[in-house]
N, C-alpha and C positions, 0 to 999 in steps of 0.2 A: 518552643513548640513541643509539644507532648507525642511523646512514641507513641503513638498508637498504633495498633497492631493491625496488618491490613494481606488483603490475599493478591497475591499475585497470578494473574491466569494466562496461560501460553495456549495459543489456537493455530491451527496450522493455517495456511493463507494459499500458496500456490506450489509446496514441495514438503517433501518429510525430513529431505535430507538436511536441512536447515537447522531441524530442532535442537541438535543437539551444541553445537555454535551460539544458539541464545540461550540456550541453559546454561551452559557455560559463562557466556556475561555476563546473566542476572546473579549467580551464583557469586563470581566476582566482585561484583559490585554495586551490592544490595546488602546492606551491613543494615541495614533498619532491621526491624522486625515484622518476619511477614511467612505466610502457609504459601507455598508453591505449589498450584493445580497445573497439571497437564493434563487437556481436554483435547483428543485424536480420536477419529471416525476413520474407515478403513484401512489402518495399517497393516502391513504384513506382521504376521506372528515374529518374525526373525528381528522388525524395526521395533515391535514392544519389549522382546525379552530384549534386546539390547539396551531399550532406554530404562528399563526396571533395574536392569545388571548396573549402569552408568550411577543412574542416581538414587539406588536405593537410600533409605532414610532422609535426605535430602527435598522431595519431593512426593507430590502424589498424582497419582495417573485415573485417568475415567478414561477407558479403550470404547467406542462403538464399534461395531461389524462393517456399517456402512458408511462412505465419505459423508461430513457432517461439512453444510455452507457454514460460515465464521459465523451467522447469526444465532444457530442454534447450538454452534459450540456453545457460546457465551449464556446462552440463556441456561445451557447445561449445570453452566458453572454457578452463574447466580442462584440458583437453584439450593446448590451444598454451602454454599460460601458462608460464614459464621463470623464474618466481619460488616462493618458499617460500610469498608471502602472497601476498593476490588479494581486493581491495575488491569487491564488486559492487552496483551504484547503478542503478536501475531509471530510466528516462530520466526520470521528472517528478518526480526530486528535484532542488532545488535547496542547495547545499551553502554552507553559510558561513565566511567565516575562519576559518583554522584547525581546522578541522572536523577532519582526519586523523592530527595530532601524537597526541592525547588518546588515540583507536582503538590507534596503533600501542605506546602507552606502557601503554596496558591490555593487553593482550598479553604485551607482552614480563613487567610482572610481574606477571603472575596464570600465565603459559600458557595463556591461553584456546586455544580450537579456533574459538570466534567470539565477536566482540563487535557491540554496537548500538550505535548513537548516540541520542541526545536525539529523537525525529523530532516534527515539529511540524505541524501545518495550514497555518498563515497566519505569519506573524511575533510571534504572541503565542500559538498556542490549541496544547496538548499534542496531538498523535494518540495517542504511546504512550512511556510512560517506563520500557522493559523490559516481561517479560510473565510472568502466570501461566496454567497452565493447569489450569483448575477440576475435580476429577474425583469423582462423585458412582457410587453401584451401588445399584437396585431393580431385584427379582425376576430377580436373575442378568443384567440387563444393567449393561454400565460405559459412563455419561454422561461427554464432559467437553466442557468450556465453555472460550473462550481469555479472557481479561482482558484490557486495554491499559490498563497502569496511569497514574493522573491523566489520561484522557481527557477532554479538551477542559478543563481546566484551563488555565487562564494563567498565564505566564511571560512574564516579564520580564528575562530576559539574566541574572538569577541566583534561587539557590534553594538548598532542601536536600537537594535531589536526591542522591542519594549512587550511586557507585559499587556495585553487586552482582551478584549470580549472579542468573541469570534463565534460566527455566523453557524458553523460546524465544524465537525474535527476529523481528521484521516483515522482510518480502523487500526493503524498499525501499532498506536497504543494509547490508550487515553485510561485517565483515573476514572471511576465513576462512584456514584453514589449507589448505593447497591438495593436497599430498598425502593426508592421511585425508577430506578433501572429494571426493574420487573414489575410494577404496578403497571407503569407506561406502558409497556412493549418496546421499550425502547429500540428493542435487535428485533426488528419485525424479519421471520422465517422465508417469508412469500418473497423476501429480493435479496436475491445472490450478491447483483454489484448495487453500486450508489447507496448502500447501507446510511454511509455517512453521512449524507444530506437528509434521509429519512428519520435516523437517528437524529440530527440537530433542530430538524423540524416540530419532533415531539416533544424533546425538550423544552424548547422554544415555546410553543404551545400552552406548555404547563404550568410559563411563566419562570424556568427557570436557565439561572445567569451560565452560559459555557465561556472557558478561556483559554486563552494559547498564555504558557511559560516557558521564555524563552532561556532562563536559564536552567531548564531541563534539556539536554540533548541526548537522542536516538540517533541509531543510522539506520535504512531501509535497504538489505543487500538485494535492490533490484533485481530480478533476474534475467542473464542477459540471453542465455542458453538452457535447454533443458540438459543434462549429458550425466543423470541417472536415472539407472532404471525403475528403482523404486519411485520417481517422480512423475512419470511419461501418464498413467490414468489419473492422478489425482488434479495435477494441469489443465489437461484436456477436458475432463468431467465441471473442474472448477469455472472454465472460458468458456464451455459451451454459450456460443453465442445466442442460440435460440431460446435457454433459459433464460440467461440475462437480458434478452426481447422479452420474455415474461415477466420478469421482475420489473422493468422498466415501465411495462402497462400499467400493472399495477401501481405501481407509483405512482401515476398519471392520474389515474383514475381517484387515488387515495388523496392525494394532495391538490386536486386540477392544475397540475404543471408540466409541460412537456420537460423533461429533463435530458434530451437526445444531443442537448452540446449543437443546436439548432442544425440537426441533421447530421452531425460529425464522429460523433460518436463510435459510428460504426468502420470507421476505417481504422479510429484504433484498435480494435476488439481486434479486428481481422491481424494488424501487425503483430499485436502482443501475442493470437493464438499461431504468430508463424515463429515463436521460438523454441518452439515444439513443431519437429517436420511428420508431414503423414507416413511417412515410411514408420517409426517408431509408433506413431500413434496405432497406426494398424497389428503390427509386431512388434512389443514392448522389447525389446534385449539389448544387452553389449554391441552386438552386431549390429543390429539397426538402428542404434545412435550414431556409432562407427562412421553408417554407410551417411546418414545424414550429414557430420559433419565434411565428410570429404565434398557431399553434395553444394554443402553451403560456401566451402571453401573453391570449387569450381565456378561458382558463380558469381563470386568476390573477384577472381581472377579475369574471369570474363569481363566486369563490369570495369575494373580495370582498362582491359585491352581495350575496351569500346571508346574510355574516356581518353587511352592514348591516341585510336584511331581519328577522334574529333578533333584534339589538339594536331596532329599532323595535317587534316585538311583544311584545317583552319589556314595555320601556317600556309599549304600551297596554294589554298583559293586566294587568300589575303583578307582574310576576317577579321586577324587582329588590329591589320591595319584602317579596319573603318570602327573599330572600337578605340584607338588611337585619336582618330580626325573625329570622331561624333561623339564620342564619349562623356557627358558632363564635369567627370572628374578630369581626364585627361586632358579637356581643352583647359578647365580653371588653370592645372599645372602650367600650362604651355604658355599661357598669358602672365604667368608672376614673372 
C-alpha cells in the first residue's frame, strides 16, 4: 500500500477539554504521513493559546469566534485540506495503534467514498460496529430508525467482526474522500444531530460504496458528566434540544423520513442534556459545578434509600414470598 499523504481533522463534538487527550493519541500513533487540522469555533483565548503553546509545529489550528455545529467544522476543513483524503476525528476520541493503516487499506481496495472504524465506549464495551438504517411505512409515512450494530457488546482485542458495506457511519471518525465530500454536501450545516444518516444518504445517492473496518479501532470517551467549566456553554449550545427539532424537520422534509427513533428520540436528548445540571448551565463556574455535583450525589443517595425502603416492605408485606410461589423461574427451580 502506498503512503500516501492524507490530512487528518479534529472537530470538537460536545467539550473542549477533550481536545487535547486526542491530540495526544493521534500524535502517538499516527506514524503514517499526514497534515493535522484543528478546526474550533468559540473557544476561550486561554483554551487557544494553550493548544498553540502544546502543539506548536506539530499541528495547525483554524479558531472561529463563534461555536461551529461538527458539520461546518468539517466543511471548514474540506475547504483548506490539499489532500485526496481527510480523516475526521471528533476531539473525544481516543485513537489506538495502528488504528489508520486498516482505514487507509480499506479504501484503497474497495473504493470507498467513507469508511468507519471499530468505535468503542471504554476499552472493552462496542458503541458501534457499522450501521443500519431501519426503514419501516404506515398510512403513507416513512419511519426509519439508526442501529449501532453489537452495541455495548464486548470485545476483547479480537473477533469476527468482518469487513462490510455499511448503511452509514458515526461522526466520531470516518475517512472520507474529500473532493465528492464537498461536491455532495455531504456535512449538510442545517442538522446539528443525525448528520450521520444524512451524510450516508448522500453518499448513497451518488451511488457510492461506504464501509465499516473492523480492524481499525477508536474509543469514544462518552461523556458521563459535564465537571468543567470551560465545557458548561458549548454542551448546552451543542444539545439544545429545540435546534436539533429543527434539524430533524429538515431532514424529514429533505429525505421524506421521519427519523424521531418512532417517537423516542426525545427522551434521549432530554437524559444526555441532564449531564449538564441547570444550575451550571445558568452560572457557568467552579462553584456551580461543585453545587451540582453534590446535587446529583443527594439524589443518588435518595434513590438509594427509596430502593432500600421497597426492599424492606417488601420483605414485611411478603412480596418476595409471592415472587417465590408465582414466579416462572422459581416454580421451574422448585419442580427439578
Amino acid at each position: 500500500m502506498t503512503a500516501e499523504p492524507l490530512s487528518i481533522v479534529v472537530v470538537p463534538r460536545d467539550r473542549f477539554s477533550t481536545t487535547t487527550k486526542c491530540l495526544d493519541s493521534l500524535l502517538a500513533h499516527t506514524p503514517e504521513p499526514h497534515d493535522l487540522l484543528v478546526v474550533v469555533g468559540g473557544a476561550s483565548e486561554e483554551h487557544k493559546q494553550d493548544l498553540m503553546r502544546r502543539y506548536q509545529g506539530k499541528a495547525r489550528f483554524h479558531f472561529e469566534p463563534s461555536f461551529l455545529n461538527p458539520a461546518c467544522a468539517r466543511n471548514i476543513a474540506l475547504k483548506v485540506v490539499q489532500t485526496r483524503l481527510a480523516v475526521f476525528v471528533e476531539n473525544d476520541v481516543i485513537v489506538r495503534p495502528n488504528w489508520l493503516a486498516p482505514l487507509l487499506k480499506c479504501q484503497q481496495e474497495t473504493g470507498a467514498a467513507m469508511v468507519v472504524p471499530l468505535i468503542l465506549e471504554d476499552e472493552e464495551t462496542i458503541h458501534t460496529a457499522g450501521n443500519s438504517l431501519y426503514i419501516t411505512q404506515r398510512d403513507g409515512v416513512v419511519y426509519a430508525s439508526k442501529e449501532l450494530k453489537f452495541y455495548k457488546q464486548l470485545y476483547y482485542g479480537n473477533s469476527n467482526l468482518k469487513r462490510e458495506r455499511t448503511d452509514y457511519g458515526e461522526m466520531h471518525c470516518q475517512l472520507v474522500l474529500v473532493e465528492p465530500a464537498l461536491r455532495l454536501g455531504v456535512f449538510d450545516e442545517k442538522i446539528t444531530e443525525v448528520g450521520e444518516c444524512d451524510s450516508g444518504l448522500s453518499w448513497t445517492k451518488a451511488g457510492h460504496q461506504l464501509w465499516f473496518e473492523p480492524a481499525s479501532v477508536v474509543i469514544y470517551d462518552l461523556p458521563r458528566r459535564i465537571v468543567n467549566v470551560e465545557d458548561i456553554r458549548l454542551f448546552a449550545w451543542r444539545w439544545d434540544m429545540r435546534t436539533i427539532l429543527d434539524g430533524y424537520k429538515y431532514f424529514e422534509k429533505k429525505w421524506n423520513l421521519d427519523i424521531g427513533e418512532f417517537g423516542n428520540f426525545k427522551h434521549f436528548l432530554l437524559l444526555f442534556n441532564g449531564k449538564c445540571g441547570l444550575l451550571p448551565r445558568l452560572l457557568p463556574s467552579r462553584a456551580t459545578l461543585w453545587m451540582d455535583q453534590m446535587l446529583v450525589r443527594l439524589r443518588r443517595n435518595a434513590e438509594r434509600s427509596l430502593k432500600l425502603w421497597t426492599l424492606f416492605r417488601g420483605r414485611l408485606f411478603g412480596y418476595y414470598e409471592w415472587i417465590d410461589a408465582y414466579d416462572p423461574e422459581s416454580k421451574a427451580a422448585h419442580l427439578k
